[in-house]
N, C-alpha and C positions, 0 to 999 in steps of 0.2 A: 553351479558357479555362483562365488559370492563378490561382493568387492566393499571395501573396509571406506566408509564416508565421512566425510568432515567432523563426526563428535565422536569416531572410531570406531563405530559397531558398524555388523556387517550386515548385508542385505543382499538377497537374491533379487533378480530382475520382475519375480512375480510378488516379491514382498514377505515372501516367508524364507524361514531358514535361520542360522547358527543364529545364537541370544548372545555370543559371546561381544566383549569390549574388549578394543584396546586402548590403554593409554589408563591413568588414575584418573576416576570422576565421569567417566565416560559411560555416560546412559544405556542402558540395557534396551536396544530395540523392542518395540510392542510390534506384533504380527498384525494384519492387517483385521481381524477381528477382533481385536482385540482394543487396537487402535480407534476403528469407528467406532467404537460402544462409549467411545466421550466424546464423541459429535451430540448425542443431543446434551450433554452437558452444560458444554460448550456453549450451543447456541441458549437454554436455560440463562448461563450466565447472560452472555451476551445480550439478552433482553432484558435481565436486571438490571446491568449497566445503564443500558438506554432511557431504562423507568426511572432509576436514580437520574439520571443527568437529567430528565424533562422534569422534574419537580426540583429542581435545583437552579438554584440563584437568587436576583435580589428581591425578588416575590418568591416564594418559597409554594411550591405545590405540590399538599401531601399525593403520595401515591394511590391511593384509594380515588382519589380525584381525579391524575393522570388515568388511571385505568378505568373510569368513571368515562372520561371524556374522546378517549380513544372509542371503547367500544361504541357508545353511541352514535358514533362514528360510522360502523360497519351498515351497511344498506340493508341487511335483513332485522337489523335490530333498530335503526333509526325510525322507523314509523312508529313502535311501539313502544320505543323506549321513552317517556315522557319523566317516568319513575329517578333514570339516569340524570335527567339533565337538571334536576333541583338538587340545591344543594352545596352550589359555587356558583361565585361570582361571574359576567358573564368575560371579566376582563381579564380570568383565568384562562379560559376558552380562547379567548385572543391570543395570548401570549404564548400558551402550549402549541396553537395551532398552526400560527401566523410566523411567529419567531425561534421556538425555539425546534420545533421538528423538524422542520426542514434544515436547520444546521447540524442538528443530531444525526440524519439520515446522510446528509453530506456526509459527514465525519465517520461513519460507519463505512459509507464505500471507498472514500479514498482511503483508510487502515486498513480495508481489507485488498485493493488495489496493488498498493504498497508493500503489503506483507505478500502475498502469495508472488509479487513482479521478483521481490528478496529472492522469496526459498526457488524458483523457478533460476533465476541466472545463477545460483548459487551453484545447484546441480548442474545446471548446463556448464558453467565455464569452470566445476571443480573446483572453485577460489570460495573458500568458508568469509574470506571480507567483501564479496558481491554484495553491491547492492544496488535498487534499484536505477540508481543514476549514473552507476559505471560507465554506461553505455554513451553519455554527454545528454542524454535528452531532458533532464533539468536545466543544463544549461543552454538548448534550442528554447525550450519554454520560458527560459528567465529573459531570454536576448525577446523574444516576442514581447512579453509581457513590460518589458522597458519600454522599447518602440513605440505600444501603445500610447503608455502612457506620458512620454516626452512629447512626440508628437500629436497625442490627444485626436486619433484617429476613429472620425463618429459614425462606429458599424455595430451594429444591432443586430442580433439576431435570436429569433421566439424571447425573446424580452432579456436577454442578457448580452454586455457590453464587449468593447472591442478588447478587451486585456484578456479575460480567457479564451476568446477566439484567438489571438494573435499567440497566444502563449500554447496553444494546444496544435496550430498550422507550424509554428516553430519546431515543438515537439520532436513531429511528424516529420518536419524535413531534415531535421540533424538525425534524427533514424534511418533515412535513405541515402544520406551521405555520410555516416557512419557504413553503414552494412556496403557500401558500391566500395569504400576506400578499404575497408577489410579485405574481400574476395581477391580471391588467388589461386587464378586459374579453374573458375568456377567451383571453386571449395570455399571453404569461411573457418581456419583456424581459429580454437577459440582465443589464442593468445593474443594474435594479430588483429582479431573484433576489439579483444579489450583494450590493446595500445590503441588506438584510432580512437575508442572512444574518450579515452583519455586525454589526448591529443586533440581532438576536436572539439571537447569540453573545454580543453585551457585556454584555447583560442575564444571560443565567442564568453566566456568569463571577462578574457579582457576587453572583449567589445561592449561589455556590456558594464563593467568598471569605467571606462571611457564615457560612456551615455549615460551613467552616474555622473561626472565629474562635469559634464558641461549642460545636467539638466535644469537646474535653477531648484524653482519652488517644488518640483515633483520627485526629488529626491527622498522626502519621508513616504511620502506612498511608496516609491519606487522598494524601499530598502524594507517596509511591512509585508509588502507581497513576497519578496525575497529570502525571510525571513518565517515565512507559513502561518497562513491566518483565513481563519475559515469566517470570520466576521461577516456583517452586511455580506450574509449566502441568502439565498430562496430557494424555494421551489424551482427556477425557472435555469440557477446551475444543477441541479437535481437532475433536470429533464434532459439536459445539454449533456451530461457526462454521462450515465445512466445505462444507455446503450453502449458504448464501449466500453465501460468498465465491464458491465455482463459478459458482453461476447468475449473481451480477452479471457475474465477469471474462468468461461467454462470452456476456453480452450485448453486453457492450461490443467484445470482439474480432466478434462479429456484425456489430453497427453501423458498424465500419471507416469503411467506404465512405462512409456517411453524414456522417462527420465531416469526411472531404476535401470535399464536396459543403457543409457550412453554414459551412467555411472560406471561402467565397466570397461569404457573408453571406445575409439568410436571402428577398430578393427572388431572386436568380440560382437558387439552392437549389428554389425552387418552382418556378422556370422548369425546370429539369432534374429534376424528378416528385419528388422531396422534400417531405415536409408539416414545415416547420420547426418548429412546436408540436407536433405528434404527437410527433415527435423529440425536443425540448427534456425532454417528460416525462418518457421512457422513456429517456432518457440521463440525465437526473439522478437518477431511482430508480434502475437498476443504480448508478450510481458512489455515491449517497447510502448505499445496501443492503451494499456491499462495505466501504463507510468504516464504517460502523454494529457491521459482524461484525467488523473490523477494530480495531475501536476498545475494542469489547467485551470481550475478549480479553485486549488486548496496554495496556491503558490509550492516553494520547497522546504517539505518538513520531512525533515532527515531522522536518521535510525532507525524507523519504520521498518523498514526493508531488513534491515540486520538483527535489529534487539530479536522484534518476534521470531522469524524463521528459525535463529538457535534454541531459542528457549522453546518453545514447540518442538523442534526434533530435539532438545534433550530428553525433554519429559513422554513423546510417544513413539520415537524412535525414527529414521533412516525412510523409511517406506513411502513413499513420493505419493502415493495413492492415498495415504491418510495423513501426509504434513502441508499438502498445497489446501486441501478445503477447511484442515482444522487454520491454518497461518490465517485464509479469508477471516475465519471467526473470532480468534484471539484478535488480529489484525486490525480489525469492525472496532470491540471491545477498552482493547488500548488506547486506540484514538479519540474515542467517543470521550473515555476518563480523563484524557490529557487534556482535551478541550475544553471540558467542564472545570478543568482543576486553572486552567488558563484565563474560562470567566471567571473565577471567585477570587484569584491569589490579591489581586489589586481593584475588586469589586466598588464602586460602579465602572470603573477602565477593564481595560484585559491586555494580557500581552499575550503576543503571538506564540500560537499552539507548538512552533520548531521552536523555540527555547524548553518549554517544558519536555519535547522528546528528545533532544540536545541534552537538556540537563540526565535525563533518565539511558539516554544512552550513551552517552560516554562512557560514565562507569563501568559500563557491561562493555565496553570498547576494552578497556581495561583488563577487565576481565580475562576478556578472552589471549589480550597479549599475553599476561601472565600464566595464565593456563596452558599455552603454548609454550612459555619458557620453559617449565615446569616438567611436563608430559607430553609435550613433542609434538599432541596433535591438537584440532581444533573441533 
């Protein structure tokens, strides 16, 4: 049994099966070994990216240096590595270590958050324009993250302030009253999840336009976080987000399987030992959970969720088992560049990391409409 997926090729529930497409332009699926064999590519790149960005900006740190000050780093090589640490300045060391990796690291997990929350609701609700904020929980997190900061609410916690707390509790409760106001008659229609979350996003939208308009002086902060900006990050959002982002993205790379299975819609799903509602739950909490720490975090930076997910299933095809951890990697990778492309455009300033994937996604929005027009499918 196959079933024909949003870039039109088809897929069996175990990931192998027909190579055929339909539609013009429509990717030839890559089988599932075939697929993993550019994971470590992938993460290859992915670590070039990251070494590019950390020697990147308005002090310039060649890579040899980067990779000089990283390993020295490591505990078994730190005692003897004396060799490693001549040779730069010590306000190199400062800078790679203090400021710019921990916003690097940042910026790898919410891309990779992001991307894998995309391809995960994409499959789940069959809609190739899923993304990760369909659900309204950008805008629980945006409504939190105003609150804060209008009312300048002074909560702390492991050294990080009350805006990504407030914005990741928000998250999480427009998640719970999204999914209660879905359910129907203890089932959860994917269509009736996504009006709701629609509907529930446009509502705290406008609560939170309103709490713009009567905030005074905290309206530029307000509209920078709004806007996604991974700026003045540390270590200490690092630690905050870290755990839920992991546990959702290996939930969802868990689930693989399952996803190729309620591709096939969710009567066939049950035929072949799948509980479609058990599933639905526990695949919109991991990807709701991931967008929540994600959102938290990095404020809302959009297309994430959409650019990668297509462009990874064009290029490796359909197979949920090799497009949720490659989406993590490319996802990492994107964001890491965008960010970096964000410190330098207007170097010593920066603007916010969602205008550059704003700018980068649109076009690919475009895209895909036209591509639609065109060839019928997506």
């Amino acid at each position: 049994m196959t079933v024909t997926t949003q870039g039109g090729g088809r897929v069996c529930p175990d990931g192998s099966g027909p190579g055929d497409a339909a539609g013009a332009g429509a990717a030839r699926p890559a089988g599932r070994g075939r697929g993993m064999a550019h994971l470590p590519v992938l993460v290859l790149g992915l670590a070039l990216v990251m070494l590019i960005a950390a020697g990147t900006g308005s002090v310039r740190i060649p890579p040899t240096e980067v990779a000089g000050i990283l390993i020295q780093r490591v505990p078994f090589v730190r005692g003897g590595g004396a060799a490693l640490r001549e040779g730069w300045p010590a306000s190199h060391e400062v800078i790679l270590l203090q400021v710019r990796l921990p916003r690097i690291l940042l910026a790898a997990m919410v891309g990779a958050s992001l991307a894998t929350a995309g391809a995960a609701l994409q499959g789940l609700l069959r809609n190739p324009l899923a993304d990760p904020y369909v659900v309204g929980v950008s805008a629980g997190a945006g409504l939190g993250a105003t609150i804060a900061m209008v009312a300048g609410v002074p909560v702390s916690i492991l050294g990080v302030g009350s805006v990504p707390i407030l914005a990741f509790l928000g998250a999480v409760a427009t998640m719970v009253v999204v999914y209660s106001l879905a359910r129907v008659s203890g089932r959860l229609p994917t269509d009736t999840f996504l009006l709701a979350g629609v509907v529930v996003g446009s509502f705290l939208w406008a609560a939170i336009s309103f709490l713009l308009v009567v905030s005074g002086d905290t309206i530029r902060e307000a509209m920078m976080w709004l806007m996604g900006s991974l700026s003045n990050k540390g270590y200490a959002h690092v630690k905050l987000a870290f755990p839920y982002m992991a546990a959702g993205i290996a939930a969802l790379v868990v689930l693989a399987r399952d996803f190729n299975l309620i591709s096939l819609g969710d009567e066939e799903a049950r035929y072949l030992g799948l509980d479609p509602e058990e599933f639905k739950r526990v695949a919109i909490l991991a990807a709701s959970l991931v967008t929540a720490a994600a959102v938290s975090v990095g404020g809302i930076i959009g297309f994430v969720g959409l650019v990668v997910p297509h462009t990874v299933r064009l290029v490796l095809g359909p197979d949920h088992r090799v497009l949720i951890p490659a989406c993590a990697v490319v996802g990492a990778g994107f964001l890491v560049a965008a960010d970096t492309l964000a410190r330098m455009v207007i170097a010593p300033g920066e603007i916010p990391v969602g205008v550059i994937t704003a700018l980068a996604g649109g076009p690919f929005f475009l895209y895909l409409l036209r591509r639609r027009k065109t060839t019928g499918v997506l």
